[in-house]
C-alpha positions in Angstrom: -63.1 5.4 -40.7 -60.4 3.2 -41.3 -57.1 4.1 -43.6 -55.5 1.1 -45.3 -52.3 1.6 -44.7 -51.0 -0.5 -47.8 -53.2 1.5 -50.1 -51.3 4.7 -48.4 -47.8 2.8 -48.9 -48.8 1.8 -52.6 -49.7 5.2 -53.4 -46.4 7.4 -51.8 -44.9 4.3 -53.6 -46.6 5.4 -57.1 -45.4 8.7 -56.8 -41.9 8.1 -56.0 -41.6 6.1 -58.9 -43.2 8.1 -61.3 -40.6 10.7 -60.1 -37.7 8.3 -60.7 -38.3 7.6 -64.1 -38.9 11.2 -64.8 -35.5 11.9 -63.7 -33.8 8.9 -65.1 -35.4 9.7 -68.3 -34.2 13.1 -68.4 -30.9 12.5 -67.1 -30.9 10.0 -70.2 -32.0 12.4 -72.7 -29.4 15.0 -71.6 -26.3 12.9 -71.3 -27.4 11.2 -75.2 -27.7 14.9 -76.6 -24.7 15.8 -75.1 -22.6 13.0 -75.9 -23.6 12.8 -79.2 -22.8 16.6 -79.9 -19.3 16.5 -78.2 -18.8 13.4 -80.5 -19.7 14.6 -83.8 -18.1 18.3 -82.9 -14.6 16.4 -81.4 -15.0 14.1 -84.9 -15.3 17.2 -87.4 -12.7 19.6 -85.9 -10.0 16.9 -85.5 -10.6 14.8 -88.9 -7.6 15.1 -90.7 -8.5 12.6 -93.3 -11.5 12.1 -95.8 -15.2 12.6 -94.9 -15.8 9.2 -94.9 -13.3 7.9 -92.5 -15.0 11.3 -90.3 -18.5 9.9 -90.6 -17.0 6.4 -89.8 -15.6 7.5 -86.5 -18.4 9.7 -86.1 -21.1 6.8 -86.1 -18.1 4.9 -84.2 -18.2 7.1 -81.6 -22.1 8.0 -81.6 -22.1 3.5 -81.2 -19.7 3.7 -78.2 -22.0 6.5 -76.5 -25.0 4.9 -77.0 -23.9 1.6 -75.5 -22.0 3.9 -72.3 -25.4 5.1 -72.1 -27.4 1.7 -71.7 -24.6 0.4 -69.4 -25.3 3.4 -67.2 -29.3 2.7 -67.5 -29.3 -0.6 -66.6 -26.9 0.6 -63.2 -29.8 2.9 -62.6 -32.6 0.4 -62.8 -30.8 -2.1 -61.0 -30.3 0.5 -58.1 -33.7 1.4 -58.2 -34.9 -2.6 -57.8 -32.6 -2.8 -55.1 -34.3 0.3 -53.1 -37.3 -1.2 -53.7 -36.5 -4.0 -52.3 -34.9 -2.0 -49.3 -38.2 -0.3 -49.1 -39.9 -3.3 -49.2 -38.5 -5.4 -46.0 -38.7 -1.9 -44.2 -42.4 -1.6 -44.4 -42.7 -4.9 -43.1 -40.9 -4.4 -40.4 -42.6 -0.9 -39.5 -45.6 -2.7 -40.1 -44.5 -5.9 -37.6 -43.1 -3.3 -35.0 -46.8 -1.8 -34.8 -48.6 -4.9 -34.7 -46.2 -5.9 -32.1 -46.6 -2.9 -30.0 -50.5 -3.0 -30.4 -50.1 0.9 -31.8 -52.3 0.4 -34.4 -55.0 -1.8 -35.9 -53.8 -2.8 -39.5 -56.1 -5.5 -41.2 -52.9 -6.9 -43.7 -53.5 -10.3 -45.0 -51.7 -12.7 -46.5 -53.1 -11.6 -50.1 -52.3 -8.1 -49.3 -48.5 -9.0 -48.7 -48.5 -11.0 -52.0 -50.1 -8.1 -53.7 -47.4 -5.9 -52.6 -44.5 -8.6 -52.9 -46.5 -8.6 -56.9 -46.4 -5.2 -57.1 -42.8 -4.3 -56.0 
């Protein structure tokens, strides 16, 4: 019986992203909700002129967060790619280093390493 090992790699790959964006998402979620509730209670306590100008500086402010937040989503992703990346040349090296040292038999083609490069 022979294991792939690319099929293994994809799959602990799978997971480990699906776990990612789980946390990104709710790290996301929570700093959004809290951001927007600091901003909105900071705007109402310390208005001191007419509820328009607060709801003004209230959207102003909800605007500013929102944008903090896709600034720090992209930094995410981009750190992400470049794991993956990371991960990437690794495994092909691991994999080289066992060809090399005849430890195991590993049937990888040149479509499998354009699947994965597709993949990744």
């Amino acid at each position: 019986m022979r294991l792939r090992l690319l099929d293994t790699l994809r799959q602990r790959r799978r997971i480990r992203e699906r776990e990612e964006r789980k946390n990104t998402a709710k790290k996301v979620a929570t700093g959004t909700v809290i951001g927007t509730a600091i901003g909105a209670v900071t705007g109402l306590l310390f208005a001191p002129q007419s509820g328009k100008k607060t709801r003004d500086d209230i959207a102003d402010k909800a605007r500013d967060t929102t944008q903090d937040i896709k600034e720090k989503v992209r930094q995410s992703m981009d750190s992400i790619k470049e794991g993956e990346q990371k991960l990437k040349e690794e495994i092909k090296d691991k994999i080289q280093d066992f060809k090399d040292k005849d430890m195991i038999e590993i049937e990888v083609g040149q479509d499998d390493i354009d699947e994965l490069d597709e993949e990744m």
